[in-house]
C-alpha positions in Angstrom: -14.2 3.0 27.1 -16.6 4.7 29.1 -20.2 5.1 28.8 -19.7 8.8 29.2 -17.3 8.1 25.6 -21.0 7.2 23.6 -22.0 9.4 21.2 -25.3 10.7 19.9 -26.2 7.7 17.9 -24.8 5.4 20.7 -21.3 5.5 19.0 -17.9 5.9 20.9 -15.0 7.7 20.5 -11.5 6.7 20.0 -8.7 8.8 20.8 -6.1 8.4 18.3 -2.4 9.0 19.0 0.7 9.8 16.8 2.2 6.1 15.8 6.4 7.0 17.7 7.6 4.5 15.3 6.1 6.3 12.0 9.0 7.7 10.1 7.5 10.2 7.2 9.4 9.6 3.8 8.1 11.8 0.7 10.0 9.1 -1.8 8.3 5.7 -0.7 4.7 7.5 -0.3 5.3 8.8 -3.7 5.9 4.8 -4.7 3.9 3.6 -3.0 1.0 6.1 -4.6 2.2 5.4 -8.1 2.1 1.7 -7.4 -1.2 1.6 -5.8 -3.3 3.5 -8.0 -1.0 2.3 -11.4 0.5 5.7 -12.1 2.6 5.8 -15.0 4.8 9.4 -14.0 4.4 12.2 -16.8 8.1 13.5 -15.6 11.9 11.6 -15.7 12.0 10.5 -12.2 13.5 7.8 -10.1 10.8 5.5 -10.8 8.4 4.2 -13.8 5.6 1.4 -14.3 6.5 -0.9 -17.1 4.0 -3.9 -18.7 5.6 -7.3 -18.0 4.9 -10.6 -19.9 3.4 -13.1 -17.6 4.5 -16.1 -19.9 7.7 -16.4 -22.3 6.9 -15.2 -25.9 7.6 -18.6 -26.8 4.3 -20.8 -26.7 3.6 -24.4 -27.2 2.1 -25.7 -30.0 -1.1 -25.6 -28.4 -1.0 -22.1 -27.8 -0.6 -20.7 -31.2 -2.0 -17.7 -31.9 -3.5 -16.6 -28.6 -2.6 -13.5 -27.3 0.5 -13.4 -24.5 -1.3 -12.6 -21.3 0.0 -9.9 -19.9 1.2 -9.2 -15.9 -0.4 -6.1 -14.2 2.0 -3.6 -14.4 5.5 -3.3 -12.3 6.6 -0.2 -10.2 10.6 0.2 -11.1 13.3 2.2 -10.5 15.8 3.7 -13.4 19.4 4.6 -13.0 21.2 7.9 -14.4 21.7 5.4 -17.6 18.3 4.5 -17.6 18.6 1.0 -16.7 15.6 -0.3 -14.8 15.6 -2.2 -11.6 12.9 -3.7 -9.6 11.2 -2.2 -6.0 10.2 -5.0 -3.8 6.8 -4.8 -2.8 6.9 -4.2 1.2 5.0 -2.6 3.7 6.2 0.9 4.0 6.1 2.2 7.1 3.7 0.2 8.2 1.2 2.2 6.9 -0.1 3.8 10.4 0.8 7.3 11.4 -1.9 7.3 13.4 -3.4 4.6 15.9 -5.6 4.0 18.4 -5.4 2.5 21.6 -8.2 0.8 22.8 -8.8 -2.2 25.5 -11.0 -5.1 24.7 -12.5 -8.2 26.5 -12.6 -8.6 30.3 -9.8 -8.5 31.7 -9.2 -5.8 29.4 -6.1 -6.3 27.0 -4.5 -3.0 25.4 -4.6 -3.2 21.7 -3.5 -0.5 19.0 -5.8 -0.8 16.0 -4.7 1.5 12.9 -8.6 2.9 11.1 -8.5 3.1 7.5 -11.2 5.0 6.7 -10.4 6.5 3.1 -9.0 3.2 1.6 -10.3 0.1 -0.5 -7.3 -2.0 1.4 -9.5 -3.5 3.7 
């Protein structure tokens, strides 16, 4: 970057760039949304959040008559027949439509870096 890039304040701009090897797919953002923010879906649809047991039902002795703790709750897929199966938790689509390219260090190396700006995923 430039000096003529500073802003203002004495910030800089980064030109971001469409990401070639972001593939858009309405299904896994819509996953990916219900299992980020713990949706349960009001409507029949391919998917549903179910609470899972984190320990058998079955305690010890020692155990008796505490509570079962409970897992944080599962993103899962139903069949026709309404059998439920699991979604593996992966990174979908790498999660960058957009990046930047930017050089750092002297001699400069060429990096993308992906901004998440709107997101408590950092």
């Amino acid at each position: 970057m430039s000096s003529k890039d500073a802003g203002a304040a004495g910030g800089r701009r980064v030109k971001l760039v469409r990401n070639a090897a972001f593939l858009r797919n309405g299904v896994m953002a819509y996953a990916k949304a219900l299992r980020k923010f713990n949706i349960k879906p009001t409507l029949a649809g391919p998917f549903d959040m179910i609470d899972q047991l984190a320990q058998p039902s079955v305690q010890p002795d020692s155990q008796k008559g505490k509570p079962n703790r409970v897992a944080p709750r599962k993103l899962v897929t139903k069949d026709a027949d309404g059998k439920i199966g699991e979604v593996s938790a992966k990174d979908i689509n790498n999660d960058s439509e957009y990046i930047a390219q930017v050089e750092v260090g002297t001699p400069a190396q060429a990096m993308d870096l992906i901004f998440d700006t709107g997101s408590a995923d950092l």
